[in-house]
ZAMI-403355 format. One line per 4 residues: number of its first residue (from 1); their letters; for each residue x, y, z of N, C-alpha, C. Coordinates in pm, whole numbers, plus 50000, padded with zeros to 5 digits. Example, Ala and Ser with C-alpha at 12.3 -4.5 7.8 and 13.67 -1.06 7.14 Angstrom:
BEGIN
1) AS) 51319,49431,50780,51230,49550,50780,51320,49670,50780 ~ 51285,49775,50708,51367,49894,50714,51290,50003,50787 .
This chain:
BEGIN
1) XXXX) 15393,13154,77215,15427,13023,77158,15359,12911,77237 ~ 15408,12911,77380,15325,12793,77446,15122,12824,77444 ~ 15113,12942,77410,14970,12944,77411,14901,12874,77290 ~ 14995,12924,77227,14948,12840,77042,14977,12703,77064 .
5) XXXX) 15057,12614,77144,15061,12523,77132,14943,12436,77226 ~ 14943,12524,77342,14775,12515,77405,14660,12477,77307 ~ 14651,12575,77217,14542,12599,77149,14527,12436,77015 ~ 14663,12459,76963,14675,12331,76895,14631,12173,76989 .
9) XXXX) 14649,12200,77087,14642,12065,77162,14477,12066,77201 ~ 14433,12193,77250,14252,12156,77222,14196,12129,77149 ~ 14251,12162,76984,14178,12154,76898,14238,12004,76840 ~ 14323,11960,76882,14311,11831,76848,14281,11731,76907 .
13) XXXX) 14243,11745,77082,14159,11699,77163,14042,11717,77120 ~ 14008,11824,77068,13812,11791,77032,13819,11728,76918 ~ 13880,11739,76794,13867,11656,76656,13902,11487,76755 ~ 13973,11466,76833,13968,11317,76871,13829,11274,76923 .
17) XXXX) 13790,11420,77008,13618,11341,77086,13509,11372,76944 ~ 13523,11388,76856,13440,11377,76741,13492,11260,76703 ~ 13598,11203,76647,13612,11079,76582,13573,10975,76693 ~ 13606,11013,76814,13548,10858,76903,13422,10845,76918 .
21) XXXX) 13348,11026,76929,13164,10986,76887,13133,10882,76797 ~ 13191,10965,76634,13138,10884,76551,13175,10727,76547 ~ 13256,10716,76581,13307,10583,76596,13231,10481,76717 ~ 13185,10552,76796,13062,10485,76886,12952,10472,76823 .
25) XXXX) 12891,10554,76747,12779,10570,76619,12786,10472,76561 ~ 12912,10450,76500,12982,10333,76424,12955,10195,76464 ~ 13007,10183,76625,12941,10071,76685,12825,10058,76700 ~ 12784,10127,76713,12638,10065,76790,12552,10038,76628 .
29) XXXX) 12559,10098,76543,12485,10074,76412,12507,09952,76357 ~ 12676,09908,76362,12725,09819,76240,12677,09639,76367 ~ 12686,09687,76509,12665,09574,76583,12479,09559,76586 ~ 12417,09633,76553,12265,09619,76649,12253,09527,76511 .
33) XXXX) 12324,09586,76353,12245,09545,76187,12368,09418,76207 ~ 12448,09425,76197,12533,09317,76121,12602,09247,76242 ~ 12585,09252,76336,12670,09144,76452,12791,09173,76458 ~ 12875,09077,76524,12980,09071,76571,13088,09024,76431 .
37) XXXX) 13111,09082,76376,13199,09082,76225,13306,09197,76244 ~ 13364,09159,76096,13510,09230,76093,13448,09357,76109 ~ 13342,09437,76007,13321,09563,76060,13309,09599,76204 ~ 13265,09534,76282,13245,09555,76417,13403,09557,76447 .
41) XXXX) 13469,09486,76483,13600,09506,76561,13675,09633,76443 ~ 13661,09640,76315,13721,09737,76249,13649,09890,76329 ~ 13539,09929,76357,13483,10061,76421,13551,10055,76565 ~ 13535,09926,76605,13569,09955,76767,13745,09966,76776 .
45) XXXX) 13823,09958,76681,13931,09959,76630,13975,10123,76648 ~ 13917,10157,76570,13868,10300,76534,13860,10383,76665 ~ 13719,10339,76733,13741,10412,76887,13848,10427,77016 ~ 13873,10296,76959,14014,10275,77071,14127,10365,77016 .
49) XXXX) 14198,10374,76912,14322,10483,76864,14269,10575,76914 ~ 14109,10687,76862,14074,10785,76891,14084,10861,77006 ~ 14074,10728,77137,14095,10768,77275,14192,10754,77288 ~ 14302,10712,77221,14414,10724,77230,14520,10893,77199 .
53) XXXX) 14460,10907,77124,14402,11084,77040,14359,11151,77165 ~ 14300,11178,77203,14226,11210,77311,14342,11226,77431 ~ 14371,11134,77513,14470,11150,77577,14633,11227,77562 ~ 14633,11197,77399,14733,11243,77383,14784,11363,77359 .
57) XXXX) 14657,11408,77268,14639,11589,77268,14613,11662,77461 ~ 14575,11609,77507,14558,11678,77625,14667,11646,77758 ~ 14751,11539,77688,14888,11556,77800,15001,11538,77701 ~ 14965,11660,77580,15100,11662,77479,15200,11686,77554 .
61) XXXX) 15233,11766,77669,15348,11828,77671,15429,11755,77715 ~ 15354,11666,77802,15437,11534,77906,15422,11449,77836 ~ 15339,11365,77723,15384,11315,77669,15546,11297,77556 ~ 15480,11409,77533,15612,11427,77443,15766,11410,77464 .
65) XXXX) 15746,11522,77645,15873,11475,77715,15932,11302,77706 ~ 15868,11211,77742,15850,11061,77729,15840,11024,77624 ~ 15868,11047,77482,15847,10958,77371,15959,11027,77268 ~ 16039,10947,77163,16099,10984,77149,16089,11079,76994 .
69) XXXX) 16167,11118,76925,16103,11194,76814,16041,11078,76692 ~ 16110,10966,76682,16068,10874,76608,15891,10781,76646 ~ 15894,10795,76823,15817,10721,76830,15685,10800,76825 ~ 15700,10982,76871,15614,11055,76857,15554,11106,76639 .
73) XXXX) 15666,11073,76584,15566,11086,76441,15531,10975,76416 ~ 15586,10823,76424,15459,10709,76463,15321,10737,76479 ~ 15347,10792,76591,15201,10776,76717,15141,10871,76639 ~ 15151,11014,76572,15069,11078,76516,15034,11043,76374 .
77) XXXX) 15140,10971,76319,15053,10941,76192,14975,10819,76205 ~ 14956,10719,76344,14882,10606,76306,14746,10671,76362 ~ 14753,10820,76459,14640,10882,76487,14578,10938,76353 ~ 14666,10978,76285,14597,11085,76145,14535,10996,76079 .
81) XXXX) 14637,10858,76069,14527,10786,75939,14432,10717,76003 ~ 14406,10659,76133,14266,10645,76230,14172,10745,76176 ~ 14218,10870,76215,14082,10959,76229,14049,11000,76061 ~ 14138,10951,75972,14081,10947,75807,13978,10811,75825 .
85) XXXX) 14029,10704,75900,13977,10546,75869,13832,10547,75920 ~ 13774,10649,76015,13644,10706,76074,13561,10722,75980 ~ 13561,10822,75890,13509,10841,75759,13457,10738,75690 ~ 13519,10607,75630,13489,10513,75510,13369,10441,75632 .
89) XXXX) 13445,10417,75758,13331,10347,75884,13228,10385,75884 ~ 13209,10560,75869,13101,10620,75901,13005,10589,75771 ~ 13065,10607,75675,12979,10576,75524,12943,10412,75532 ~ 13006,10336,75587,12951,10200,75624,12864,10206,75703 .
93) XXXX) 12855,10235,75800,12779,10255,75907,12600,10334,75804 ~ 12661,10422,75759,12481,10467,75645,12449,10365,75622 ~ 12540,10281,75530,12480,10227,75428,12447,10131,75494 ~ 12491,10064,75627,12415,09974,75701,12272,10014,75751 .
97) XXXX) 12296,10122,75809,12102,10195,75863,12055,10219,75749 ~ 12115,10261,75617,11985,10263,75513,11953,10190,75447 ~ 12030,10061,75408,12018,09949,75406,11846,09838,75429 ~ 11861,09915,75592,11760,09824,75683,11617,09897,75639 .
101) XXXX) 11590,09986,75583,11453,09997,75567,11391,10015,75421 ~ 11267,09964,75406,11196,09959,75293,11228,10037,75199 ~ 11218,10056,75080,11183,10155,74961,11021,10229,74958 ~ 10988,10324,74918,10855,10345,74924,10784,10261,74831 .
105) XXXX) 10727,10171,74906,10628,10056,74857,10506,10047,74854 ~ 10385,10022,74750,10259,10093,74749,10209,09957,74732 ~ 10124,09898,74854,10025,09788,74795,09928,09776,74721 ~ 09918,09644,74658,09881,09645,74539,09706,09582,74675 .
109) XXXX) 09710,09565,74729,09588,09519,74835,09604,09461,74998 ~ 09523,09463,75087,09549,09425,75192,09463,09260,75218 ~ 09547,09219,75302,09471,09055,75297,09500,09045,75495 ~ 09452,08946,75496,09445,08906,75678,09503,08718,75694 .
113) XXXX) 09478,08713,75568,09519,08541,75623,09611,08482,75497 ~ 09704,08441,75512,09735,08358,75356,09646,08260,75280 ~ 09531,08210,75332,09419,08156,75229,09392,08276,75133 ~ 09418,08442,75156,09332,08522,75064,09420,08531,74952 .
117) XXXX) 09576,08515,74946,09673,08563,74914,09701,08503,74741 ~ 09689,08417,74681,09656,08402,74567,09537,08412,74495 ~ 09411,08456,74567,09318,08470,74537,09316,08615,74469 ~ 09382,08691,74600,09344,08840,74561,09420,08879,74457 .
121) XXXX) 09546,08756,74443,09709,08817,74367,09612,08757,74237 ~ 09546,08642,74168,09488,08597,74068,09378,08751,73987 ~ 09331,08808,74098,09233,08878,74069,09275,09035,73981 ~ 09428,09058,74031,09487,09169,73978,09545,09178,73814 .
125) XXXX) 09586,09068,73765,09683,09036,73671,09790,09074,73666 ~ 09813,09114,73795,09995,09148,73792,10082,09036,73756 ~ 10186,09115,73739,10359,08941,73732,10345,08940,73831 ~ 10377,09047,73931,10424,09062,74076,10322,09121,74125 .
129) XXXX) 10238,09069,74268,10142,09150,74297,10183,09166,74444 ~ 10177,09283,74520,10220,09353,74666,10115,09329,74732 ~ 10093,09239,74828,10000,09215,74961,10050,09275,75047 ~ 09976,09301,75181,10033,09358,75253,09949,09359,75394 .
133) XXXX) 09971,09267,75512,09919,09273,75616,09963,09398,75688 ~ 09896,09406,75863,09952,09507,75985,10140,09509,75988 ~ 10138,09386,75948,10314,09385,75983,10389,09324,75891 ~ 10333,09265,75751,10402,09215,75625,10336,09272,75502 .
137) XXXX) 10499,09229,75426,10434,09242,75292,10465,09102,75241 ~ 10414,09096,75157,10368,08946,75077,10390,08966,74900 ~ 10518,08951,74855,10534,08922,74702,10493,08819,74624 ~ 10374,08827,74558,10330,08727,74495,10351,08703,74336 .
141) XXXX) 10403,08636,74301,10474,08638,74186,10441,08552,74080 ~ 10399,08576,73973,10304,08478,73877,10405,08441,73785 ~ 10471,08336,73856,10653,08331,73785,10587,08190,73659 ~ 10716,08173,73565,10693,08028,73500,10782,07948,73605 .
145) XXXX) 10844,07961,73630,10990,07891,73661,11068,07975,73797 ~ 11139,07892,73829,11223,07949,73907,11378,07948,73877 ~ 11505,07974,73946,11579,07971,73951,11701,08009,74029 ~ 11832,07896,74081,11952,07960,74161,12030,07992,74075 .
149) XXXX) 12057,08153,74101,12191,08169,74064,12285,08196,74146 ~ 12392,08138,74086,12555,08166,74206,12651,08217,74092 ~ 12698,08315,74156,12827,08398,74071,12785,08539,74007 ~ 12743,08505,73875,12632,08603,73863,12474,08664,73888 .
153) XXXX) 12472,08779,73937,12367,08792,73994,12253,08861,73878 ~ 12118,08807,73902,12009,08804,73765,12005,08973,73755 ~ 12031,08998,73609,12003,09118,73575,11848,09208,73587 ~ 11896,09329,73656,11688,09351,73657,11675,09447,73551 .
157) XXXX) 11778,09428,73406,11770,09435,73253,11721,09336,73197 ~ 11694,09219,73272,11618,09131,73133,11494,09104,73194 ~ 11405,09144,73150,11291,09164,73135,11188,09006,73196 ~ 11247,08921,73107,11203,08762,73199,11202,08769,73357 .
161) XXXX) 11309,08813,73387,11349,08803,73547,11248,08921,73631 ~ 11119,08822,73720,11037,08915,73759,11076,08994,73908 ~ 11174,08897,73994,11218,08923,74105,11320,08857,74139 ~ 11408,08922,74262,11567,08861,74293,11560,08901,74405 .
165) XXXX) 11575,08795,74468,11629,08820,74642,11768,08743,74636 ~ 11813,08792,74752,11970,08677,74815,11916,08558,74872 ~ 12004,08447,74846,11942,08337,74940,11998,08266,75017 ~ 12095,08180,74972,12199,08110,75133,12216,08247,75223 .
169) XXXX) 12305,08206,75299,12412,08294,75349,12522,08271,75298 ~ 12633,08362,75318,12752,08343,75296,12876,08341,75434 ~ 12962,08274,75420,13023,08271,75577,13105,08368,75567 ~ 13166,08451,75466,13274,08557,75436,13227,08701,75373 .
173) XXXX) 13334,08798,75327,13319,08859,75285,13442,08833,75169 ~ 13387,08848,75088,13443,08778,74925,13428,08873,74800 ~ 13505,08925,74757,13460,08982,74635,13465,08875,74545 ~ 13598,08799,74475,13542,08680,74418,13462,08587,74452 .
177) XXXX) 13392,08540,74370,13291,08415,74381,13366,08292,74383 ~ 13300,08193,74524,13418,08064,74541,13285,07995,74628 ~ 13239,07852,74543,13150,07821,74611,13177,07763,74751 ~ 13264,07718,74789,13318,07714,74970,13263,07843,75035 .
181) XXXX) 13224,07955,74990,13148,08090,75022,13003,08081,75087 ~ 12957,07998,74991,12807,07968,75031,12770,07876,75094 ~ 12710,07896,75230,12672,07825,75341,12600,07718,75318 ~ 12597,07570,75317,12565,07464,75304,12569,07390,75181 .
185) XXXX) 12499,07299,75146,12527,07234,74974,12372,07342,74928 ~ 12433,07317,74802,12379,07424,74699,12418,07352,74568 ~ 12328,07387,74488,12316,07328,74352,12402,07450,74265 ~ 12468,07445,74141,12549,07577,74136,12596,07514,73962 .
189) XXXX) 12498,07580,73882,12576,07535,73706,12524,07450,73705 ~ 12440,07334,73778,12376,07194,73770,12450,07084,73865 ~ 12518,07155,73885,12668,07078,74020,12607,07073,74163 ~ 12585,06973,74189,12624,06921,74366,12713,07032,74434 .
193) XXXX) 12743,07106,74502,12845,07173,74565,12827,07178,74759 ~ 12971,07135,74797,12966,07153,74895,12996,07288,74982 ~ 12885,07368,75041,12968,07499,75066,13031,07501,75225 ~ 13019,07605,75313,13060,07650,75411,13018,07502,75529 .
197) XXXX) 13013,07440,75597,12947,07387,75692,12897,07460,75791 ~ 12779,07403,75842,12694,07525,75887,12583,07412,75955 ~ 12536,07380,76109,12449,07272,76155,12353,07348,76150 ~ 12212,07250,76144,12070,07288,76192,11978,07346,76070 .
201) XXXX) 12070,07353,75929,11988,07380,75780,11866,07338,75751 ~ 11817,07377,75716,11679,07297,75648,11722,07325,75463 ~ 11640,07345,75385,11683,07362,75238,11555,07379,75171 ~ 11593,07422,75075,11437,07422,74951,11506,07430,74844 .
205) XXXX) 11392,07345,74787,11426,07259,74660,11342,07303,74525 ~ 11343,07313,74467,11259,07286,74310,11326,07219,74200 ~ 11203,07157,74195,11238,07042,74046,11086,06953,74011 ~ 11133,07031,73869,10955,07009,73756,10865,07097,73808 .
209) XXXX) 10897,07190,73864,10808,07274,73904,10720,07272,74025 ~ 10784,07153,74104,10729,07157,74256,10846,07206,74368 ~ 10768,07324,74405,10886,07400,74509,10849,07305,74654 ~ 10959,07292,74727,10929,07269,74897,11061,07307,74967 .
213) XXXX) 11020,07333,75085,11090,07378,75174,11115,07208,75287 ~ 11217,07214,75327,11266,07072,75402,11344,07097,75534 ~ 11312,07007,75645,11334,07030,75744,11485,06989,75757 ~ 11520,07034,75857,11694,06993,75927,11737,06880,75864 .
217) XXXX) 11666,06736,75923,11725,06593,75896,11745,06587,75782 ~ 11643,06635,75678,11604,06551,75545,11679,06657,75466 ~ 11719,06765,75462,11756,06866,75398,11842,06829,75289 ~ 12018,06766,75352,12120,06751,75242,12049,06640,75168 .
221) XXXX) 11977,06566,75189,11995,06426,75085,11888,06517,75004 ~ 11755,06575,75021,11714,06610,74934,11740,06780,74824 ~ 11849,06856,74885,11950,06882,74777,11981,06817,74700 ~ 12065,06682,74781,12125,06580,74634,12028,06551,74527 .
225) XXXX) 11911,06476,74566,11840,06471,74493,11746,06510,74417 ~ 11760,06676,74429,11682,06748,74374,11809,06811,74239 ~ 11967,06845,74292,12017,06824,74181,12020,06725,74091 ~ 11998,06596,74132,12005,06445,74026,11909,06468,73970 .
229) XXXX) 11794,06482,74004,11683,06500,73907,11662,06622,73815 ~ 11780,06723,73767,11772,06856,73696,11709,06971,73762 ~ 11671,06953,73872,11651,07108,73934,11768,07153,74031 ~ 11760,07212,74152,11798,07308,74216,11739,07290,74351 .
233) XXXX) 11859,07313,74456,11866,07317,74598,11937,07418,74677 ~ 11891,07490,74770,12020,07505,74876,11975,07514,75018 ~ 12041,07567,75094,11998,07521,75258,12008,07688,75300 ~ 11935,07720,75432,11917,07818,75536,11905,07770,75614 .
237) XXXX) 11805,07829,75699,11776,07844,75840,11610,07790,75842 ~ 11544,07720,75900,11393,07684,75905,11371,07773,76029 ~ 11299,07873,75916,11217,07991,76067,11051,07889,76109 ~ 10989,07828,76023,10897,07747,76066,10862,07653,75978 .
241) XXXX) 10812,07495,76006,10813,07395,75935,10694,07310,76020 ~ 10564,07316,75953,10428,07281,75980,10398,07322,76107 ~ 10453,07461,76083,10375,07603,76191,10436,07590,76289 ~ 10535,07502,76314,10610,07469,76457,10756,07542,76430 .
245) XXXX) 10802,07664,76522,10891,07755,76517,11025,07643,76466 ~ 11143,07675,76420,11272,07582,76377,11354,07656,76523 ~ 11470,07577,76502,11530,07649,76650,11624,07769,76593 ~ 11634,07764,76481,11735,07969,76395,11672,08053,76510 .
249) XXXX) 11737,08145,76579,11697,08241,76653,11785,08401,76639 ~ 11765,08510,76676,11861,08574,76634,11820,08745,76720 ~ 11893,08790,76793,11876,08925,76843,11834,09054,76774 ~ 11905,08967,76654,11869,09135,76578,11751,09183,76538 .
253) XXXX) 11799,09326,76538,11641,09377,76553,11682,09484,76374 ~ 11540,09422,76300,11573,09467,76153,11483,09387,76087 ~ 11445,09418,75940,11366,09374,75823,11421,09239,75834 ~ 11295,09130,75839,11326,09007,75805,11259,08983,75661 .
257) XXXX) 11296,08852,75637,11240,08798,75505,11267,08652,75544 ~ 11136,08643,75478,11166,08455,75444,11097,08420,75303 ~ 11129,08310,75267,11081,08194,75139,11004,08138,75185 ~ 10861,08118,75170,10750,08013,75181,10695,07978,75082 .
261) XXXX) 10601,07884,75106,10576,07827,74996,10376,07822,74998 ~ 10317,07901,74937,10136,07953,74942,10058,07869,74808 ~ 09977,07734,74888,09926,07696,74774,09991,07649,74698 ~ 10130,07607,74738,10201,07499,74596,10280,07570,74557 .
265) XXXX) 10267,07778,74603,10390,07813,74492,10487,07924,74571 ~ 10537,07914,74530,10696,07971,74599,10656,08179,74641 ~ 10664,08254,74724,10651,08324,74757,10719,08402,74835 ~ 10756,08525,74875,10842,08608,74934,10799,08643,75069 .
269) XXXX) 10830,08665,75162,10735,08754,75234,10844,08853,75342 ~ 10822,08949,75339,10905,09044,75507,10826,09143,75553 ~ 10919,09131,75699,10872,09269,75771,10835,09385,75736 ~ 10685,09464,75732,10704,09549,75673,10781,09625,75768 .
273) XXXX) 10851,09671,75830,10937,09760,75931,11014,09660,76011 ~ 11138,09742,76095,11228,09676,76187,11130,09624,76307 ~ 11184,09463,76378,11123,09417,76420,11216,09326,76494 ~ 11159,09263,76612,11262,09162,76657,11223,09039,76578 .
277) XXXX) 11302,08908,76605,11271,08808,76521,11152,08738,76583 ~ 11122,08688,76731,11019,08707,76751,10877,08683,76692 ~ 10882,08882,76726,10756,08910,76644,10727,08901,76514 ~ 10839,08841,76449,10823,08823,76285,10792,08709,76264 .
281) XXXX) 10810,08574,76336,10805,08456,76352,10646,08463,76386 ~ 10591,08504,76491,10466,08516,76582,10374,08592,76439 ~ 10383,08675,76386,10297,08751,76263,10301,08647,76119 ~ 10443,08564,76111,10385,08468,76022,10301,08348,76055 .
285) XXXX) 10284,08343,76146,10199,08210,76274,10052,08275,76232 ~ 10089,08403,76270,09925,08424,76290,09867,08459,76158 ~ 09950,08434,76027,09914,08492,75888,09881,08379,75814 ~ 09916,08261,75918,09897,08135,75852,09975,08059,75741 .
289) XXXX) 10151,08101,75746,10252,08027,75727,10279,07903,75771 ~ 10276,07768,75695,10314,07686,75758,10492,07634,75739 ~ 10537,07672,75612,10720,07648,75621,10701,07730,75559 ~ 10824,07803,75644,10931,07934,75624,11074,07900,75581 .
293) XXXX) 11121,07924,75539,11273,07967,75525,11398,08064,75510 ~ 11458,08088,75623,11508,08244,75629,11576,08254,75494 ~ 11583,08407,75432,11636,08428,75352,11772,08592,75410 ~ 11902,08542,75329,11949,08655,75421,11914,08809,75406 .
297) XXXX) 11927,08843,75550,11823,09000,75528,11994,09073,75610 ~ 12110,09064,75563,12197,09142,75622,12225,09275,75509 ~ 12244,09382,75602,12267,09525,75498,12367,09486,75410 ~ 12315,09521,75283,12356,09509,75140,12365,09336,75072 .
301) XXXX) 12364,09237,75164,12312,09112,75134,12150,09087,75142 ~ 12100,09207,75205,11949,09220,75126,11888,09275,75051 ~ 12001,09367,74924,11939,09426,74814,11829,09326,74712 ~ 11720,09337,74692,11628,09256,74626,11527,09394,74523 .
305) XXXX) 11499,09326,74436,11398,09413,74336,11270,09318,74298 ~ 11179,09388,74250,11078,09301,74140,11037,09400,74036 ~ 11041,09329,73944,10967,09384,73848,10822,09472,73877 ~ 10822,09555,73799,10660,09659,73848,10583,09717,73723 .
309) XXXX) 10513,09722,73702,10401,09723,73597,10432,09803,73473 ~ 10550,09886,73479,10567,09950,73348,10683,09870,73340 ~ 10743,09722,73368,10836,09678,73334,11023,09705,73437 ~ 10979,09815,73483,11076,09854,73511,11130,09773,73651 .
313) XXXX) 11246,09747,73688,11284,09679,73832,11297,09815,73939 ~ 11212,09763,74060,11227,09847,74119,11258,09815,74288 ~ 11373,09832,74354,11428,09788,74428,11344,09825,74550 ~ 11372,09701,74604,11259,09644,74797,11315,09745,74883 .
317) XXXX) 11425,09657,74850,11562,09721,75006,11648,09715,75011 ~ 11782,09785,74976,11903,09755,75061,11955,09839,74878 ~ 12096,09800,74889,12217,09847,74797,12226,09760,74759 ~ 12318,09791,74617,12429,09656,74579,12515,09619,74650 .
321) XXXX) 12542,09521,74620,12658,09505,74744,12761,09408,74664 ~ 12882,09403,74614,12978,09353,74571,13041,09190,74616 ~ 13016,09182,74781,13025,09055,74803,12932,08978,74817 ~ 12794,08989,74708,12677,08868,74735,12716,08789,74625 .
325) XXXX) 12671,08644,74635,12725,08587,74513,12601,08501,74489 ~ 12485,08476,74589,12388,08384,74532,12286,08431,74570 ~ 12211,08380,74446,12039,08465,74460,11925,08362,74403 ~ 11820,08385,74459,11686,08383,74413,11629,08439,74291 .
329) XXXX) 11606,08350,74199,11488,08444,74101,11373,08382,74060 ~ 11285,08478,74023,11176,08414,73969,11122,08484,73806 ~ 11123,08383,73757,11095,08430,73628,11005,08368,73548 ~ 10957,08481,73465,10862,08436,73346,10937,08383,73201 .
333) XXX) 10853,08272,73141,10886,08243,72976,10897,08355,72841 ~ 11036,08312,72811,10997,08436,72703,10885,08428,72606 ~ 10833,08525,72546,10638,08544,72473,10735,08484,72321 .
């Protein structure tokens, strides 16, 4: 009897040092991609019960002596449903690392400077044409129009819609849509909206068909007035604004993206691979970006598609993700 209960107590000492592995796995994935967020303290949540598991299977007997019968089926069922709560972490934790890297993406040509970059994209007749330097790719998009959407996100069933990225940030995790969600003022239905407060924005604007990107100072007023006049605004982060770095900085190491603007017209561009920010900043310098604007690149707030030559949408990077609520599109006139 006491041997079987030996045996029970190892084997639930090792199922605890498996759930606190994975649960370190957990950390280190959901902190290197997504920062210091609820998932983060929810995994490290996770590790801490586990070692709690851990200790407890291996001084059951004296524990037990010390706890009473009520407080000992407590303690094991908040261990049982921990080491179930490991699991949904761990499937977060994928979908954060798979998240972060490309789709298999085939350039449509290679270029060295952004002077070549509508030239070569003119020469193809694509909607969407794939550039692609040593360390970017470059979506060039032979859009009519542009457009923000907030709430609903652009279907990559209608055929007009050539590409969709995410674009503010959002300060929460939200399944309903609530524009207080979206980080700075944002244009939203044709509405002025005030979202999250958030210092140091820059914004980009379109209206009549002239896109620009705007520095810190000038940013909110020209939201306002890019909604008064019938177009569309919202604010980020200025990764660079007449080639001079913005002060957005950021540790993480992962696929960036930004919004620039090539020749007058609105354009995509990211990492082709994980990268510090940095060197993503330094490769658009040397590609001959002059304003950037971060676009968010967090796992599953960077699911994006474009359209591809048999029509079909075919996704960049990342998942759906349930709590994005505002996006980028670019689209063509219906024929």
């Amino acid at each position: 009897m006491a041997k079987a209960k030996q045996t029970r107590n190892r084997r639930g000492a090792l199922w605890y040092i498996l759930c606190t592995l994975l649960s370190i796995f957990n950390i280190c994935t959901i902190q290197i991609f997504d920062g210091f967020d609820w998932p983060f303290y929810a995994v490290a949540g996770n590790a801490l019960i586990s070692l709690v598991g851990i200790v407890y299977h291996i001084h059951a007997a004296e524990k037990r002596s010390k706890l009473g019968r009520l407080q000992t089926v407590l303690l094991r069922t908040l261990l049982m449903a921990n080491s179930i709560m490991v699991f949904p972490m761990l499937w977060l934790s994928v979908f954060t690392l798979s998240g972060e890297y490309h789709n298999a993406l085939v350039a449509d040509a290679t270029v060295t400077s952004a002077e070549q970059v509508w030239q070569t994209a003119a020469s193809d007749s694509k909607d969407v044409t794939l550039l692609q330097t040593d360390d970017l790719y470059i979506y060039c998009t032979d859009y009519d129009d542009l457009f923000y959407a907030t709430d609903q996100r652009p279907s990559p069933d209608d055929q007009n819609v050539l590409m969709c990225v995410a674009a503010a940030f959002q300060s929460t995790y939200q399944l309903e849509f609530n524009e207080s969600n979206i980080v700075g003022w944002h244009t939203s239905q044709g509405r002025l909206e005030r979202g999250a407060p958030q210092d140091d924005l820059g914004a980009f604007t379109y209206v009549d068909g002239v896109a620009r990107i705007w520095d810190v100072g000038e940013a909110e007023s020209a939201v306002r007035e890019a909604t008064d006049k019938g177009g569309f605004g919202y604010q980020s982060f200025v990764v660079l604004k007449n080639g001079e770095r913005g002060s957005f900085d950021t540790h993480e190491f992962r696929c960036f993206r930004v919004l620039t603007i090539l020749d007058g017209k609105a354009c995509i561009i990211d990492s082709r691979t994980l990268m510090h920010f940095g060197e993503f900043v330094q490769s658009l310098k040397e590609f001959g970006v002059s304003d950037a604007l971060y676009c968010d690149m967090g796992s599953g707030w960077n699911y994006s598609w474009y359209r591809d030559t048999d029509g079909q949408a075919k996704t960049i990077i990342g998942m759906w993700w349930p709590f994005s609520h505002n996006w980028l599109a670019f689209e063509k006139s219906a024929e």
